[in-house]
PyMOL commands that place a pseudoatom at each C-alpha (Angstrom):
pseudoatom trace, name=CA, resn=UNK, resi=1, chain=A, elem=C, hetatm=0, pos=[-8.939, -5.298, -7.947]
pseudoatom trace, name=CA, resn=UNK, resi=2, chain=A, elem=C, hetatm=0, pos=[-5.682, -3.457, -7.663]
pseudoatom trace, name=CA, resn=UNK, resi=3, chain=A, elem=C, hetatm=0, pos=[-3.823, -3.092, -4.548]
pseudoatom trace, name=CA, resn=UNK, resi=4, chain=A, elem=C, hetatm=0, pos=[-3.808, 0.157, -2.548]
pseudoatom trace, name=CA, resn=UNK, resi=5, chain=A, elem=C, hetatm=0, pos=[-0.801, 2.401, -2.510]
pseudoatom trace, name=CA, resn=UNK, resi=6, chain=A, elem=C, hetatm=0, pos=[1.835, 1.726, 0.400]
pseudoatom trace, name=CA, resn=UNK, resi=7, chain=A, elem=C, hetatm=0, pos=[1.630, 5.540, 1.076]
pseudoatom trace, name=CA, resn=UNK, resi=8, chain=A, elem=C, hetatm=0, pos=[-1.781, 5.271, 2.905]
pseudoatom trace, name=CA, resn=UNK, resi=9, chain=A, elem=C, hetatm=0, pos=[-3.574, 7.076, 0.455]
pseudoatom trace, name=CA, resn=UNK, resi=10, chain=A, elem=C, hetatm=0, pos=[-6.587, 5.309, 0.103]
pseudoatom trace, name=CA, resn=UNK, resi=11, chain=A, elem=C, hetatm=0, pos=[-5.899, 5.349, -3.954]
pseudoatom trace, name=CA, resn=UNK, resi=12, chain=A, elem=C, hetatm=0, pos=[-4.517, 1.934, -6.256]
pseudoatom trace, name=CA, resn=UNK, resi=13, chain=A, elem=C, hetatm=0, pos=[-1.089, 1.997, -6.589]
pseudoatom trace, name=CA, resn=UNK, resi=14, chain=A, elem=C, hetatm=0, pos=[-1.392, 2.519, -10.638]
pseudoatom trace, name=CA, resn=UNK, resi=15, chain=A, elem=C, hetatm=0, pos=[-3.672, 5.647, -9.556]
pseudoatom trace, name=CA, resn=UNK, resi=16, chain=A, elem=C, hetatm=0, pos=[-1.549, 6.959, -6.738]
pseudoatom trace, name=CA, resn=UNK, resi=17, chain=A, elem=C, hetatm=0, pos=[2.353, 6.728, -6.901]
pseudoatom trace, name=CA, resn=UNK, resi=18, chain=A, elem=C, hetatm=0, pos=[3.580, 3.974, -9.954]
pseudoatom trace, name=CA, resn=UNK, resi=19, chain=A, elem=C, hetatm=0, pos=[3.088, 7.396, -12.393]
pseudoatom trace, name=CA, resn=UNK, resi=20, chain=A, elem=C, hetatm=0, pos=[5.263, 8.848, -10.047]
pseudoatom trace, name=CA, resn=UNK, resi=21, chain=A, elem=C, hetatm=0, pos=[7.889, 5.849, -9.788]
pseudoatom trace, name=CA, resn=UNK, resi=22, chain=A, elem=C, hetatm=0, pos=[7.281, 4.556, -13.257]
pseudoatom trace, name=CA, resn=UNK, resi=23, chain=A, elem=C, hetatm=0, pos=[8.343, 8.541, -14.857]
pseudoatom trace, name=CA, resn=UNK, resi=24, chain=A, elem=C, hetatm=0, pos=[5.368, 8.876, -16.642]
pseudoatom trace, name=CA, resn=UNK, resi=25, chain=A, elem=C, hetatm=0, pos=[4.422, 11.486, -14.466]
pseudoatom trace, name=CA, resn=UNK, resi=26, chain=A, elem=C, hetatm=0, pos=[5.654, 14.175, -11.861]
pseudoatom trace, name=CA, resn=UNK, resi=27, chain=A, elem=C, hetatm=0, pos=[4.420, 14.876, -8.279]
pseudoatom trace, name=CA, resn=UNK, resi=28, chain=A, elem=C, hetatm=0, pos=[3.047, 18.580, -8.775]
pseudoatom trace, name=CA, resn=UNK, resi=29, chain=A, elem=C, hetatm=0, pos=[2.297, 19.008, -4.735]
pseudoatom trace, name=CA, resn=UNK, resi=30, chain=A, elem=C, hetatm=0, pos=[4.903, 18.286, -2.132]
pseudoatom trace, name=CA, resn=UNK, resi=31, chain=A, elem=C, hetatm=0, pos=[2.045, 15.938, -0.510]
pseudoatom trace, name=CA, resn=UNK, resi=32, chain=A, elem=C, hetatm=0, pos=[1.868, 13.677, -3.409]
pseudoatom trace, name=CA, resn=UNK, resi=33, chain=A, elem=C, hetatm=0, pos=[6.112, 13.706, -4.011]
pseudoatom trace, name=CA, resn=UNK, resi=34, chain=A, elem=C, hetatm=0, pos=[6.267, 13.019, -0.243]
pseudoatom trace, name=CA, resn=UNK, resi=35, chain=A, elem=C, hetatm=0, pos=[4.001, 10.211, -0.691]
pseudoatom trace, name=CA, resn=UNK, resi=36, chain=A, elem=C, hetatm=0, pos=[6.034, 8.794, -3.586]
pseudoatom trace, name=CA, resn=UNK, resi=37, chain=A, elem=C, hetatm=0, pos=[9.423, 9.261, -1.980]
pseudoatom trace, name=CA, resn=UNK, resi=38, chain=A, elem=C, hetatm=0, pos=[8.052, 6.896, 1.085]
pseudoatom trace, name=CA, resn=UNK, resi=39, chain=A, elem=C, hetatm=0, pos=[6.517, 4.748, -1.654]
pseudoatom trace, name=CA, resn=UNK, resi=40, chain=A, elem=C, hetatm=0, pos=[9.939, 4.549, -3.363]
pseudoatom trace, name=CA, resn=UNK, resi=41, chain=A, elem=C, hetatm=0, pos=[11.766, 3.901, 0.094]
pseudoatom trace, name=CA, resn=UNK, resi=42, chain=A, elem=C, hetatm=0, pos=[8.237, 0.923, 0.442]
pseudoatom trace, name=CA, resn=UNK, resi=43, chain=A, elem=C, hetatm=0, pos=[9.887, -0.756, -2.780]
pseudoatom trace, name=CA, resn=UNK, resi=44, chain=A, elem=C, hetatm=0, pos=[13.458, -0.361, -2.108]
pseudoatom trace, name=CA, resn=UNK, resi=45, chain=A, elem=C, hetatm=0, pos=[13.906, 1.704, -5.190]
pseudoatom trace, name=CA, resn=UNK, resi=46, chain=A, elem=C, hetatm=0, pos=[16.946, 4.319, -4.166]
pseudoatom trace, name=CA, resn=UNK, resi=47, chain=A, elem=C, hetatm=0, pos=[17.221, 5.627, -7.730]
pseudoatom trace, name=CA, resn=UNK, resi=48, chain=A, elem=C, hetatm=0, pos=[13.786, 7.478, -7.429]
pseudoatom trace, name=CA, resn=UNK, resi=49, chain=A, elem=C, hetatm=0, pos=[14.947, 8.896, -4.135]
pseudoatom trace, name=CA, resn=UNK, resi=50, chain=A, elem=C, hetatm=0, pos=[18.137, 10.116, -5.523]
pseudoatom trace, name=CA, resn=UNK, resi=51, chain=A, elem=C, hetatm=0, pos=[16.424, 11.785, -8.442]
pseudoatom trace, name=CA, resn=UNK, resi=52, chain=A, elem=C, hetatm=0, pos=[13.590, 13.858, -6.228]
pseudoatom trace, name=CA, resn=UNK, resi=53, chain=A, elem=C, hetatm=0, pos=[16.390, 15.304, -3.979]
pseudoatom trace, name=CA, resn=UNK, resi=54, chain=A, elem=C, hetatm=0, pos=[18.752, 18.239, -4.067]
pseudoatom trace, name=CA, resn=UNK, resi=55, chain=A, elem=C, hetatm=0, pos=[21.013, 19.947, -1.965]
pseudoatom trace, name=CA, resn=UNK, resi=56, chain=A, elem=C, hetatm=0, pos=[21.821, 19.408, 1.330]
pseudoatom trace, name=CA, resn=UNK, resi=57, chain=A, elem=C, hetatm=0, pos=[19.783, 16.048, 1.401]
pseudoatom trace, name=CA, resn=UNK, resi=58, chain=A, elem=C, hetatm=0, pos=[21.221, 14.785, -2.296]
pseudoatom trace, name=CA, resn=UNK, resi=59, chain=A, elem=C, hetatm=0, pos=[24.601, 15.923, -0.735]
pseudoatom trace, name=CA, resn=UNK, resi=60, chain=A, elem=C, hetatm=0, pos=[24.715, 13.641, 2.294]
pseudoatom trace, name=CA, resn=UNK, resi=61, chain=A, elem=C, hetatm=0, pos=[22.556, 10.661, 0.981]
pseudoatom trace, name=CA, resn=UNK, resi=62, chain=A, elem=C, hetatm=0, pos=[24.512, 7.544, 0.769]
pseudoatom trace, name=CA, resn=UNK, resi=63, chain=A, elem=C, hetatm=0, pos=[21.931, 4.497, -0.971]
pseudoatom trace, name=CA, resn=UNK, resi=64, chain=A, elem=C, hetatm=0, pos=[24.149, 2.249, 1.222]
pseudoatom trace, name=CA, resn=UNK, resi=65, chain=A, elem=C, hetatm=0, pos=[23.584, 3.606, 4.199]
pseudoatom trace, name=CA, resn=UNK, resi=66, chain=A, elem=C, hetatm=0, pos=[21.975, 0.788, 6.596]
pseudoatom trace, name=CA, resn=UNK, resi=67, chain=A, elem=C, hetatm=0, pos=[18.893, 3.243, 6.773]
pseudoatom trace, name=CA, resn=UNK, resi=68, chain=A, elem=C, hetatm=0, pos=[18.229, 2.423, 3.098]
pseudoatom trace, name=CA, resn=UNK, resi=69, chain=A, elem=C, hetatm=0, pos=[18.179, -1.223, 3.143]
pseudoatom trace, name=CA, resn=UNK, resi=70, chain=A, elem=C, hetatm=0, pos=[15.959, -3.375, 2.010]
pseudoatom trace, name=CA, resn=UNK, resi=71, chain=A, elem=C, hetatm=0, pos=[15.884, -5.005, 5.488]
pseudoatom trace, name=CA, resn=UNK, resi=72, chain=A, elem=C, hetatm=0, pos=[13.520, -2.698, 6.493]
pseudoatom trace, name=CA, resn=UNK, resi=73, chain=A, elem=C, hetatm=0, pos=[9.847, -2.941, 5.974]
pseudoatom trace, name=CA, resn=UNK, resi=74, chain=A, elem=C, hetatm=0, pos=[7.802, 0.444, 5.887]
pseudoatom trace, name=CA, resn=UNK, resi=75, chain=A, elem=C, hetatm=0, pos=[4.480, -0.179, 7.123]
pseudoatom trace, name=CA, resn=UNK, resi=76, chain=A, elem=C, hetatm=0, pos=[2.002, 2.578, 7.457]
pseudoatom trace, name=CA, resn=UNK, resi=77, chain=A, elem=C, hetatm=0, pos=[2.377, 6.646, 6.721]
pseudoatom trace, name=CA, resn=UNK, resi=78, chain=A, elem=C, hetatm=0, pos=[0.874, 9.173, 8.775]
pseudoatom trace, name=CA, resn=UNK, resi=79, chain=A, elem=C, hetatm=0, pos=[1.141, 13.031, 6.919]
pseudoatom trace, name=CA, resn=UNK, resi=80, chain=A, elem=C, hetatm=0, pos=[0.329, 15.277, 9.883]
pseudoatom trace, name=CA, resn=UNK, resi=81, chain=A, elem=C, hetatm=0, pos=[0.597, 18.803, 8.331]
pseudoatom trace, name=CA, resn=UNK, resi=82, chain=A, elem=C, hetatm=0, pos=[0.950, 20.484, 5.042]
pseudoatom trace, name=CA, resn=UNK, resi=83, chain=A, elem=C, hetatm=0, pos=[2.475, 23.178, 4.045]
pseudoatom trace, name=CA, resn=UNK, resi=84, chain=A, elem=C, hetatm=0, pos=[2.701, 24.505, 0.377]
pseudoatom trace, name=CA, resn=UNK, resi=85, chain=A, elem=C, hetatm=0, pos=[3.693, 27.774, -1.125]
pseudoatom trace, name=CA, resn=UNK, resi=86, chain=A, elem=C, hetatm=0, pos=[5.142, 28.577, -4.365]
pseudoatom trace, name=CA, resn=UNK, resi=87, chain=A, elem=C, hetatm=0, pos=[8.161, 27.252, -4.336]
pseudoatom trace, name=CA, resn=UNK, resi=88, chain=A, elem=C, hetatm=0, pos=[9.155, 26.138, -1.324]
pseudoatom trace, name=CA, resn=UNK, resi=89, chain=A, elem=C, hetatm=0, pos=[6.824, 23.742, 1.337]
pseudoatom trace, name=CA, resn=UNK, resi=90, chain=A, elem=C, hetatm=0, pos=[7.080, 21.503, 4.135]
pseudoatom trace, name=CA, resn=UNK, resi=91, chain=A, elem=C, hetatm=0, pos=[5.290, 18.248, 5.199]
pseudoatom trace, name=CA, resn=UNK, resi=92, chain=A, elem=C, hetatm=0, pos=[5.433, 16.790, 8.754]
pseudoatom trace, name=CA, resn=UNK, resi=93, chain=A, elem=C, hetatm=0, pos=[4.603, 13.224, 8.766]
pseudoatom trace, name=CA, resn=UNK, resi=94, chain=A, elem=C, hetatm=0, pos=[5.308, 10.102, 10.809]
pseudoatom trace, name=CA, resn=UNK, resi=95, chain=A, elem=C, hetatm=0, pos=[6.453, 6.774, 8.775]
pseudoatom trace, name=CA, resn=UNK, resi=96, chain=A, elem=C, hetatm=0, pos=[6.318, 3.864, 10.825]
pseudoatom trace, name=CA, resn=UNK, resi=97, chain=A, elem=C, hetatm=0, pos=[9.174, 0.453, 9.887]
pseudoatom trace, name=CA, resn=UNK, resi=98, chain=A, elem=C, hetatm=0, pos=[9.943, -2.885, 11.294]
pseudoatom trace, name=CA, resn=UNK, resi=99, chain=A, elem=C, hetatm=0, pos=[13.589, -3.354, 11.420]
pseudoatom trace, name=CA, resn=UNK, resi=100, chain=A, elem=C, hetatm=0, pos=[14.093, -7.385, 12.820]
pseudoatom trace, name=CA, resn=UNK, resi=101, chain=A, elem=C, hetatm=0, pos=[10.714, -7.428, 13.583]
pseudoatom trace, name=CA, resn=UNK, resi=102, chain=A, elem=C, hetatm=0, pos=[10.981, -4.394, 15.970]
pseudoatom trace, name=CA, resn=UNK, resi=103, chain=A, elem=C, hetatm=0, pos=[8.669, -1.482, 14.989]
pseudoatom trace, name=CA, resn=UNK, resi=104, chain=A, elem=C, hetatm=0, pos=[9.913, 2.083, 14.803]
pseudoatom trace, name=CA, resn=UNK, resi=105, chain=A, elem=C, hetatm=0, pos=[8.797, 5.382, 14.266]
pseudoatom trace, name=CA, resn=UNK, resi=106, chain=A, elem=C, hetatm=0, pos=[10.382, 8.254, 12.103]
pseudoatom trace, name=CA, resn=UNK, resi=107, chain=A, elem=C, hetatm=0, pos=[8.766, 11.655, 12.736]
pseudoatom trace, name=CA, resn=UNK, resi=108, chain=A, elem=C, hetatm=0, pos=[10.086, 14.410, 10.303]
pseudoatom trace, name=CA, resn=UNK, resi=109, chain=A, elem=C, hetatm=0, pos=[9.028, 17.867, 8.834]
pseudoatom trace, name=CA, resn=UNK, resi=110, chain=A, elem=C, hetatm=0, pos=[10.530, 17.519, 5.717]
pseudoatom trace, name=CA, resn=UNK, resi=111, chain=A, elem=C, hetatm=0, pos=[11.408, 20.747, 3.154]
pseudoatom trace, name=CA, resn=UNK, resi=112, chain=A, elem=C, hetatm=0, pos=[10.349, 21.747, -0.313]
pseudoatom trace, name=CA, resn=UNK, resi=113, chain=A, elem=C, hetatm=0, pos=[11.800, 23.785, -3.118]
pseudoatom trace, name=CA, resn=UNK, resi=114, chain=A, elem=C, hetatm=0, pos=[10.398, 23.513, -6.968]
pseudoatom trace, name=CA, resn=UNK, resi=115, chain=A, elem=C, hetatm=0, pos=[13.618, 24.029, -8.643]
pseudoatom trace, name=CA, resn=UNK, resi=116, chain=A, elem=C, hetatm=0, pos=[13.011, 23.682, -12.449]
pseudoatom trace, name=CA, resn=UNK, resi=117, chain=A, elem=C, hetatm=0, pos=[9.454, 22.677, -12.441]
pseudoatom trace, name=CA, resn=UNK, resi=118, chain=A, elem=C, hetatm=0, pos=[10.171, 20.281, -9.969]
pseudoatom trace, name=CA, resn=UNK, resi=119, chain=A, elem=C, hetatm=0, pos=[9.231, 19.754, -6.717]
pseudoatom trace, name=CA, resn=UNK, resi=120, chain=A, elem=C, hetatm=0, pos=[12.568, 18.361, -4.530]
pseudoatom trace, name=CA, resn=UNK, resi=121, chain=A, elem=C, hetatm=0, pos=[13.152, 17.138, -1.049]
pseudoatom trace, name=CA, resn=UNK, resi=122, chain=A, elem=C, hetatm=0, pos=[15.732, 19.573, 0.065]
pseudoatom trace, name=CA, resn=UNK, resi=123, chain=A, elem=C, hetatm=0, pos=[16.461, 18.713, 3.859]
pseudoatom trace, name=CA, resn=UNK, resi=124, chain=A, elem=C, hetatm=0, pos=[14.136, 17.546, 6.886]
pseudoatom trace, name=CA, resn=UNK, resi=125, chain=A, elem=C, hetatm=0, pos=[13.929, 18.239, 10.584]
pseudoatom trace, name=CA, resn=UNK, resi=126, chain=A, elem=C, hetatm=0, pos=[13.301, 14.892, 12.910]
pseudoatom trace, name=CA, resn=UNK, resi=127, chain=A, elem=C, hetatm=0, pos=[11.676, 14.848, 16.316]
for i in range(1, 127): cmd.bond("trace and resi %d" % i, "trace and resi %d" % (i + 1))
show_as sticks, trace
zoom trace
């Protein structure tokens, strides 16, 4: 039996996000791109972040900031709320991490533009 994803999806990872990671496929909601950007964060893989982002976020990402390493373990995904339009969208979710075995929380509403086709994480809002 294959595993489930790490998004919390309730779907096997070769259903849910490896398309996604793998570039056999691209996310065409902001739900399932969200999902496979905290996937991509799960498995340490910064290149498939860098590549699903654009402006302001792709502009002020560093993949060697501390809040990229692989140190940290993401453990569970909550998506609270979304919100898609044409071509632009927002998802609030909470993604929960142990960092030295101390568990944190990281509640965002994060923003949407298709640009291209695409769907790309453009900026996000924390609480």
């Amino acid at each position: 039996m294959s595993k489930l994803c790490p998004c919390h999806s309730q779907i096997t990872y070769n259903e849910c996000c490896f398309p996604y990671l793998n570039g056999d496929k691209i996310p065409v909601s902001i739900e399932a791109l969200m999902r496979s950007r905290y996937t991509a964060y799960h498995n340490h893989n910064m290149a498939y972040i860098i590549h699903t982002m654009s402006g302001k976020a792709l502009d002020s990402f560093y993949a060697s900031d501390p809040s990229n390493s692989s140190s940290i373990q993401w453990v569970k995904l909550e998506v609270h709320s979304v919100n898609q339009l044409d071509q632009e969208g927002t998802v609030e979710f909470v993604a929960h991490y142990l960092l030295e075995n101390i568990r944190y929380t990281l509640h965002e509403k994060s923003f949407f533009i298709k640009q291209n086709g695409r769907w790309l994480y453009v900026d996000g809002q924390l609480f």
